[in-house]
VMD Tcl script that builds the backbone (N, CA, C; Angstrom):
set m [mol new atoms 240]
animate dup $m
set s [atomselect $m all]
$s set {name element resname resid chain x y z} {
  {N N UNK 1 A 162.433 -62.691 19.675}
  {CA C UNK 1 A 162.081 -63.793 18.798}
  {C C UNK 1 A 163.007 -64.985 19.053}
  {N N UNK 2 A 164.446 -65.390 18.872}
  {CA C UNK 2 A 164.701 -66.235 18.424}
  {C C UNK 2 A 166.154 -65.354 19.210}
  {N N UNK 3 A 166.585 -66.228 20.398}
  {CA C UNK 3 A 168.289 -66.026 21.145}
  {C C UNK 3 A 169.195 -67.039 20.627}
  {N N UNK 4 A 170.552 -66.512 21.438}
  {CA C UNK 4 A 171.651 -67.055 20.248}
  {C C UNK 4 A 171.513 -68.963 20.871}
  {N N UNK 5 A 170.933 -68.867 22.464}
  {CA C UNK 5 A 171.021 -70.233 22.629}
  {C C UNK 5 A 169.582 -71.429 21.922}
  {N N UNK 6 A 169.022 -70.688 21.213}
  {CA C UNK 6 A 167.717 -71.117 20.181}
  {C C UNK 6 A 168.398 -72.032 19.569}
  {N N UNK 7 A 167.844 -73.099 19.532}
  {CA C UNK 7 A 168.493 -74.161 18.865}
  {C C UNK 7 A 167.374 -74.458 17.368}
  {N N UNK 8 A 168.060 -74.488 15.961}
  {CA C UNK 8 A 167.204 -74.798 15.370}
  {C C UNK 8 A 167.914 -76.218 14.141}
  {N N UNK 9 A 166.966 -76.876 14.475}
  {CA C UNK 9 A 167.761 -78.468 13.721}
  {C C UNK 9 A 166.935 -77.976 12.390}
  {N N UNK 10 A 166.057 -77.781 12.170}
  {CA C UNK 10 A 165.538 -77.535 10.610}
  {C C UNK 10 A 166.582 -76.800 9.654}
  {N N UNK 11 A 166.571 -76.953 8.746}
  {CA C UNK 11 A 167.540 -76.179 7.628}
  {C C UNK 11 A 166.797 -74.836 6.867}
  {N N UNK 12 A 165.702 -74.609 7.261}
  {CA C UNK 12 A 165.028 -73.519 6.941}
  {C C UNK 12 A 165.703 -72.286 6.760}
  {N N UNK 13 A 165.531 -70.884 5.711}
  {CA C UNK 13 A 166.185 -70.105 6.084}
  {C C UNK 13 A 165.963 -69.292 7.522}
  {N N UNK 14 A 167.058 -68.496 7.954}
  {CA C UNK 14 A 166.754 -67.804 8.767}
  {C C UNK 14 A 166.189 -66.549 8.657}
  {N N UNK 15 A 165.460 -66.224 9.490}
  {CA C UNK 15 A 164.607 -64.855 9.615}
  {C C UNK 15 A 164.992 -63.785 9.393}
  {N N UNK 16 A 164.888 -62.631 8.742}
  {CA C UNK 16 A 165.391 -61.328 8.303}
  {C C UNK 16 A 166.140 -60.896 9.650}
  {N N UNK 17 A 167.188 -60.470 9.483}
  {CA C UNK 17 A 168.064 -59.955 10.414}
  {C C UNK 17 A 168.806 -60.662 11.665}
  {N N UNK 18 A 169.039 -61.993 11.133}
  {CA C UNK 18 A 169.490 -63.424 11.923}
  {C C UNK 18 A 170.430 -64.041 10.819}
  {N N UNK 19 A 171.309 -64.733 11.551}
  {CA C UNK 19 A 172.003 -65.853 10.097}
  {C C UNK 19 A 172.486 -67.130 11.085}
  {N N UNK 20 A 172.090 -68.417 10.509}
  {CA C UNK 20 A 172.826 -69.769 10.966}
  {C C UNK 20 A 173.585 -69.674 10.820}
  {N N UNK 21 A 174.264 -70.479 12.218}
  {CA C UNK 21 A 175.371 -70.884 12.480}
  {C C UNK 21 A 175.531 -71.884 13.157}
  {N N UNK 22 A 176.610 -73.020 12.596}
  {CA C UNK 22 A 176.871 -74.547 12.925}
  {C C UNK 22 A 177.844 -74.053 14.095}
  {N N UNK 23 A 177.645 -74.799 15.033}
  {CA C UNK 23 A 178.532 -75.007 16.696}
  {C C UNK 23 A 178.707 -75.745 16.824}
  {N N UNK 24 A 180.487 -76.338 16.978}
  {CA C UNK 24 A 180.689 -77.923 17.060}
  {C C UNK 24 A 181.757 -77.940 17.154}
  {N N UNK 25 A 182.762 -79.053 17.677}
  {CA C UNK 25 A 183.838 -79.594 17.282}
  {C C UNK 25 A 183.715 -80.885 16.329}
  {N N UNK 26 A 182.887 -81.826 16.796}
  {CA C UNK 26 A 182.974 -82.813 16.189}
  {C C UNK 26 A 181.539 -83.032 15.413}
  {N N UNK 27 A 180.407 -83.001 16.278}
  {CA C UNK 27 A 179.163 -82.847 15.747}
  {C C UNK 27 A 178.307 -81.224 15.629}
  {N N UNK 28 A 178.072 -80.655 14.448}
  {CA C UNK 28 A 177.750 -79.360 14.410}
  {C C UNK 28 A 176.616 -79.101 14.954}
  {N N UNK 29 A 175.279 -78.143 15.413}
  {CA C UNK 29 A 174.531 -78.015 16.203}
  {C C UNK 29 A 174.315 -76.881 15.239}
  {N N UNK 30 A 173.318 -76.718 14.887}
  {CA C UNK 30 A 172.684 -75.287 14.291}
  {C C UNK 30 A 172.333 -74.197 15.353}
  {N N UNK 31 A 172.702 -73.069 15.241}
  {CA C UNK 31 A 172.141 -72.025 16.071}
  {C C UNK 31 A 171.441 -70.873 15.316}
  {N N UNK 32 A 170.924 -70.427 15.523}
  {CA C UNK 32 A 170.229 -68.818 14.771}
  {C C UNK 32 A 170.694 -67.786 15.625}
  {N N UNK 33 A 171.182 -66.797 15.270}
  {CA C UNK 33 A 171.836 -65.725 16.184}
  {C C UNK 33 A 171.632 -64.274 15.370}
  {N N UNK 34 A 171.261 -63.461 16.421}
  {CA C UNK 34 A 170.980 -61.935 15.440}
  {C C UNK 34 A 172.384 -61.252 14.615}
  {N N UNK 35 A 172.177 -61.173 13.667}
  {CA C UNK 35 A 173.235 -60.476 12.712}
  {C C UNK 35 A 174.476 -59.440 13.210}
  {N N UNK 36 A 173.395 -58.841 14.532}
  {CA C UNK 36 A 174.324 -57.847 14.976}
  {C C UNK 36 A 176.023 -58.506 16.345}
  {N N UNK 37 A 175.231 -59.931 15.937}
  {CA C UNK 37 A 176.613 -60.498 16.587}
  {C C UNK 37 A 178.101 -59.876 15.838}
  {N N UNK 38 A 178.255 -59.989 14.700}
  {CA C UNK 38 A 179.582 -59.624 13.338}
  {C C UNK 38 A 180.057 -58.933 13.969}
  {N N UNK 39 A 179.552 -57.765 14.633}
  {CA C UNK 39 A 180.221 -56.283 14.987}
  {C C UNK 39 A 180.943 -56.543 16.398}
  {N N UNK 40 A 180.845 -57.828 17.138}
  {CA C UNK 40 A 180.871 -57.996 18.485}
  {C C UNK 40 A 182.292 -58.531 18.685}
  {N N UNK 41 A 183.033 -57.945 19.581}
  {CA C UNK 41 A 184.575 -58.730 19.673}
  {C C UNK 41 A 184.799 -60.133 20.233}
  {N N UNK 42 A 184.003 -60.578 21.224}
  {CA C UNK 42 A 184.128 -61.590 21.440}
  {C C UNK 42 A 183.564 -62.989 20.059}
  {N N UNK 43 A 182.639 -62.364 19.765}
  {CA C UNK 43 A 181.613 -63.357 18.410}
  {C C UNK 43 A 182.838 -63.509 17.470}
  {N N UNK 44 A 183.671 -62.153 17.170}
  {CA C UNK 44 A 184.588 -62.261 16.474}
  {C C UNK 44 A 185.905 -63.297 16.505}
  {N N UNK 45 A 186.380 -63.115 17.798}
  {CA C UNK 45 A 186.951 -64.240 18.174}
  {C C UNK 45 A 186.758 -65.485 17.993}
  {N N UNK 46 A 185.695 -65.674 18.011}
  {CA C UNK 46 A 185.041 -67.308 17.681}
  {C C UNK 46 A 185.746 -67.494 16.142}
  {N N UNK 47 A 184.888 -66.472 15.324}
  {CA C UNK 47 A 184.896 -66.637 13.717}
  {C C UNK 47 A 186.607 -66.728 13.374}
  {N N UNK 48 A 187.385 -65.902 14.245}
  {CA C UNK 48 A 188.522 -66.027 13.795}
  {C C UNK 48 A 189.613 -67.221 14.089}
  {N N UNK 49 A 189.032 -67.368 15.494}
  {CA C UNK 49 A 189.726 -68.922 15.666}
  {C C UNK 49 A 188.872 -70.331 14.322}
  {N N UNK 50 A 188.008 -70.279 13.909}
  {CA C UNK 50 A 187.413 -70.691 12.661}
  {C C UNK 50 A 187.928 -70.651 11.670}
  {N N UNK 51 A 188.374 -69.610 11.436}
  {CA C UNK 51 A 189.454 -69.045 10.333}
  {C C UNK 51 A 190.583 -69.407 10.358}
  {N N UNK 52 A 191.159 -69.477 11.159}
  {CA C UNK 52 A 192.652 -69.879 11.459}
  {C C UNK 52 A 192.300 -71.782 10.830}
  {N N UNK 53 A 191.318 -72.168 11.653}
  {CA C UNK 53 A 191.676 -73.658 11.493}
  {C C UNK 53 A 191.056 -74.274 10.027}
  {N N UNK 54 A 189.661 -73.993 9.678}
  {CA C UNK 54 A 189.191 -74.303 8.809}
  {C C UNK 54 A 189.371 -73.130 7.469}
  {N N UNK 55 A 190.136 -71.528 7.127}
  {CA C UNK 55 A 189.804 -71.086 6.146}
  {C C UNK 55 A 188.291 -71.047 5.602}
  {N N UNK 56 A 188.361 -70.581 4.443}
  {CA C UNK 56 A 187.081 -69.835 4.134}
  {C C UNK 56 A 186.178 -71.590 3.382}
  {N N UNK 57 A 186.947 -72.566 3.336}
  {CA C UNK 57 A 186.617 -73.839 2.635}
  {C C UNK 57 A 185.289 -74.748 3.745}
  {N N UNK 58 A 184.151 -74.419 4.015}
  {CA C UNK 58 A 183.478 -74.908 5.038}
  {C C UNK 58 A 183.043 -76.184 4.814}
  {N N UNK 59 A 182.773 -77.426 5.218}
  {CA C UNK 59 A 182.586 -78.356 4.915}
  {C C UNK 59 A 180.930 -78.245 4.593}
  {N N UNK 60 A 180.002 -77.854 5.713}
  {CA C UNK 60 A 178.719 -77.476 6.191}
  {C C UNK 60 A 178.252 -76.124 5.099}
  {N N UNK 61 A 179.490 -75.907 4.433}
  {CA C UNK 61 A 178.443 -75.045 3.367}
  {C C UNK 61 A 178.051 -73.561 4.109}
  {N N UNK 62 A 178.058 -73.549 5.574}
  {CA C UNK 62 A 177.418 -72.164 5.789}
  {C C UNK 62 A 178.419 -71.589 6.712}
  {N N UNK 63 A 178.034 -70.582 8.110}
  {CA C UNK 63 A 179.044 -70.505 8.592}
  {C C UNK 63 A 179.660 -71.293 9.924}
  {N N UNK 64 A 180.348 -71.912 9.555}
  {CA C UNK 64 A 180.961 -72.996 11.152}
  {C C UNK 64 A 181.736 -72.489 12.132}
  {N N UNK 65 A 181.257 -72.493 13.155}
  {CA C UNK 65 A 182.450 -71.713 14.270}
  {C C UNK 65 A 182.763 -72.989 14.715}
  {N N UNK 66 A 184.379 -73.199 14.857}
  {CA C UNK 66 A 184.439 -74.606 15.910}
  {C C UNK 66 A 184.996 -74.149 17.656}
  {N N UNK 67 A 184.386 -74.310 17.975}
  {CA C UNK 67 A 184.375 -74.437 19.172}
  {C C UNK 67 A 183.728 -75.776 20.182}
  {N N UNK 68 A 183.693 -75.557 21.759}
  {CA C UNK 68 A 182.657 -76.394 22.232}
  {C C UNK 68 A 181.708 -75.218 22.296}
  {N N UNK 69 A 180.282 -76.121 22.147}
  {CA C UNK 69 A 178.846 -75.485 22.067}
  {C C UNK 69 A 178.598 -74.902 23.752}
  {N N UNK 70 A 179.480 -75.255 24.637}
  {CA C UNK 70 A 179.218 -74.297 26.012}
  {C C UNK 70 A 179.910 -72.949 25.955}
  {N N UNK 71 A 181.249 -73.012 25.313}
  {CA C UNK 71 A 181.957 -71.430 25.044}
  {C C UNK 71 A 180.954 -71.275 24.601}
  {N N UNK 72 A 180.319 -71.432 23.245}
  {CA C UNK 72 A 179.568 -70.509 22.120}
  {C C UNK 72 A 178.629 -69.579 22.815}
  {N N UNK 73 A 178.017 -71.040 23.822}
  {CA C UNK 73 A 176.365 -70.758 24.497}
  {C C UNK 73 A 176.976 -69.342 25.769}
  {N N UNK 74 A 178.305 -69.654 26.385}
  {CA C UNK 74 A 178.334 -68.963 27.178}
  {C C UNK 74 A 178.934 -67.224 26.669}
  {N N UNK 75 A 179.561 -67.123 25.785}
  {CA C UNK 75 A 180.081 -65.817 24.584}
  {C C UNK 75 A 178.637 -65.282 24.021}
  {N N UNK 76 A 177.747 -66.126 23.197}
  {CA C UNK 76 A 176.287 -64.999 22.965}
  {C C UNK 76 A 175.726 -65.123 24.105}
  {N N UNK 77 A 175.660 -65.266 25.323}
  {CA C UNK 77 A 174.784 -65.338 26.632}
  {C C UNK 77 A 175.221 -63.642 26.784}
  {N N UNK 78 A 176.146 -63.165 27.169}
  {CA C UNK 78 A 177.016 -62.282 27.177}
  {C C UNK 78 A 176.879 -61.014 25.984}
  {N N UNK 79 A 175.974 -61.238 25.013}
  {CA C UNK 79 A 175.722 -60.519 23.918}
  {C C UNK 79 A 174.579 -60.100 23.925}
  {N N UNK 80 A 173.409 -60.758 24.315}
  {CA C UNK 80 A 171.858 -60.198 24.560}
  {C C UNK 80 A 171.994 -59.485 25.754}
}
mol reanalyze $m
mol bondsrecalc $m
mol representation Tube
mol addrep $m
């Protein structure tokens, strides 16, 4: 259905067993990515360098990984 490099600009929810996620440093980029990313060490890495900089306080309201959007694209490439 729907890979982690799926780009979705609508704010719609996401599909049962998927959750948005903003990719950005400066400008965020919506992605949809399957749920079972959480469990993944590298995905984790992302969220935790996230953590370190921004805490649990998100500006975007949902979940923000900051990174550049080519790590992101190239870390879930690596996950499907």
């Amino acid at each position: 259905m729907l890979g982690a490099a799926t780009s979705k600009r609508a704010t719609s929810a996401a599909p049962k067993g998927f959750l948005a996620v903003y990719v950005g440093e400066s400008q965020k980029k919506r992605y949809v990515v399957p749920i079972s990313y959480l469990s993944q060490p590298s995905f984790q890495a992302l969220l935790s360098k996230s953590e370190e900089e921004f805490g649990f306080d998100h500006p975007m309201g949902g979940l923000t990984i900051i990174c550049p959007e080519d790590t992101f694209i190239n870390v879930t490439s690596r996950l499907q």
